[in-house]
C-alpha positions as a Python dict, from the first residue, in 0.01 Angstrom:
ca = {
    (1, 'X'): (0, 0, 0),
    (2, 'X'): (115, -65, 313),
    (3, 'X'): (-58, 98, 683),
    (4, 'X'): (107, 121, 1009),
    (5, 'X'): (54, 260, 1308),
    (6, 'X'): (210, 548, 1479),
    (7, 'X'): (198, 790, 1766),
    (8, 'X'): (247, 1173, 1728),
    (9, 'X'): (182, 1322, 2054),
    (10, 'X'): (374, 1579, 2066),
    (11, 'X'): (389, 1911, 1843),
    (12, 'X'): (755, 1830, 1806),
    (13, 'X'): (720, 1486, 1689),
    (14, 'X'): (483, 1610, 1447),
    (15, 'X'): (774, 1850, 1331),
    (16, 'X'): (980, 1590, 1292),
    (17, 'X'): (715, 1331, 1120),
    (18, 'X'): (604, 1582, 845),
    (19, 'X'): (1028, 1663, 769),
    (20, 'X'): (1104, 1275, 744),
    (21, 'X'): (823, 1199, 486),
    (22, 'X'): (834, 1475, 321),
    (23, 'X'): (1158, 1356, 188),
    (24, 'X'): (993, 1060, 5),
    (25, 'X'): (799, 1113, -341),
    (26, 'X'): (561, 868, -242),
    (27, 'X'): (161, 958, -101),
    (28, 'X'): (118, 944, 253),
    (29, 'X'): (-252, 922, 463),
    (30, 'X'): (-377, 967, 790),
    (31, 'X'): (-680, 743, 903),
    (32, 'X'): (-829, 837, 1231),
    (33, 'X'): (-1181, 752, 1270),
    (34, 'X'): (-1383, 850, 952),
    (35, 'X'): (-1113, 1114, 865),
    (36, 'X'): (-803, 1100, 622),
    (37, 'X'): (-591, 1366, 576),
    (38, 'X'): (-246, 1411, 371),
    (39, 'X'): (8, 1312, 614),
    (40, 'X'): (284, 1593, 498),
    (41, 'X'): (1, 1878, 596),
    (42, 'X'): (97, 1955, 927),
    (43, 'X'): (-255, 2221, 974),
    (44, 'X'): (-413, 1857, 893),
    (45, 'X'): (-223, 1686, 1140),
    (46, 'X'): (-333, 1907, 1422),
    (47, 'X'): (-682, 1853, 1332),
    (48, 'X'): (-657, 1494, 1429),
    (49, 'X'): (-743, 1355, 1799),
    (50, 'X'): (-357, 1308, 1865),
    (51, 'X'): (-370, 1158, 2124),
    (52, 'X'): (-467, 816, 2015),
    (53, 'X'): (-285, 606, 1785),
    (54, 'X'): (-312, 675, 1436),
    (55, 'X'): (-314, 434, 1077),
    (56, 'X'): (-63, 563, 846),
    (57, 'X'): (-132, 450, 430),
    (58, 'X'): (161, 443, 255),
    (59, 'X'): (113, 400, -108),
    (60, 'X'): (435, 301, -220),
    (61, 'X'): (565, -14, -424),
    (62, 'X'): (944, -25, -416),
    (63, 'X'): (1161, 145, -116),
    (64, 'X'): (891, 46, 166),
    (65, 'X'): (1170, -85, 360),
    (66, 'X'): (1381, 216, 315),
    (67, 'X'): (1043, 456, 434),
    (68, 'X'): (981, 184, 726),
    (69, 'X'): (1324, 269, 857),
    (70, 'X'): (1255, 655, 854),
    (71, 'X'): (956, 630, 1041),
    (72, 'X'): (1066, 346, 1362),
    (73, 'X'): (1092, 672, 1585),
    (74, 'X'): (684, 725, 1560),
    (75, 'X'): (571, 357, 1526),
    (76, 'X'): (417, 182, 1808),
}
């Protein structure tokens, strides 16, 4: 598993975010404060404080390079 963190704070970029994983087989989650949400739900997206930084878990083992690429645009 891998976690970075990214910025969605804007209902496009959230758009965008949930498209670009969703192409990827792997399990994606959301940490922000106690709560963790599936990352390709976008209803569970909005429920987050946006406007902070958020920890994304990805649980993948191969191709983490390949998902790191697809996701430079929301990293900080």
């Amino acid at each position: 598993m891998k976690t970075v963190q990214i910025s969605l704070n804007s209902i496009d970029k959230v758009k965008s975010f949930v498209n670009d994983i969703s192409k990827f087989d792997f399990d994606f989650d959301l940490v922000s404060g106690r709560y963790v949400i599936d990352a390709k739900s976008i209803m569970g997206i909005f429920s987050l404080d946006l406007s902070k930084p958020i920890d994304l878990n990805i649980h993948a083992e191969e191709n983490v390079e390949e998902v790191l690429t697809a996701l430079k645009p929301y990293m900080i």
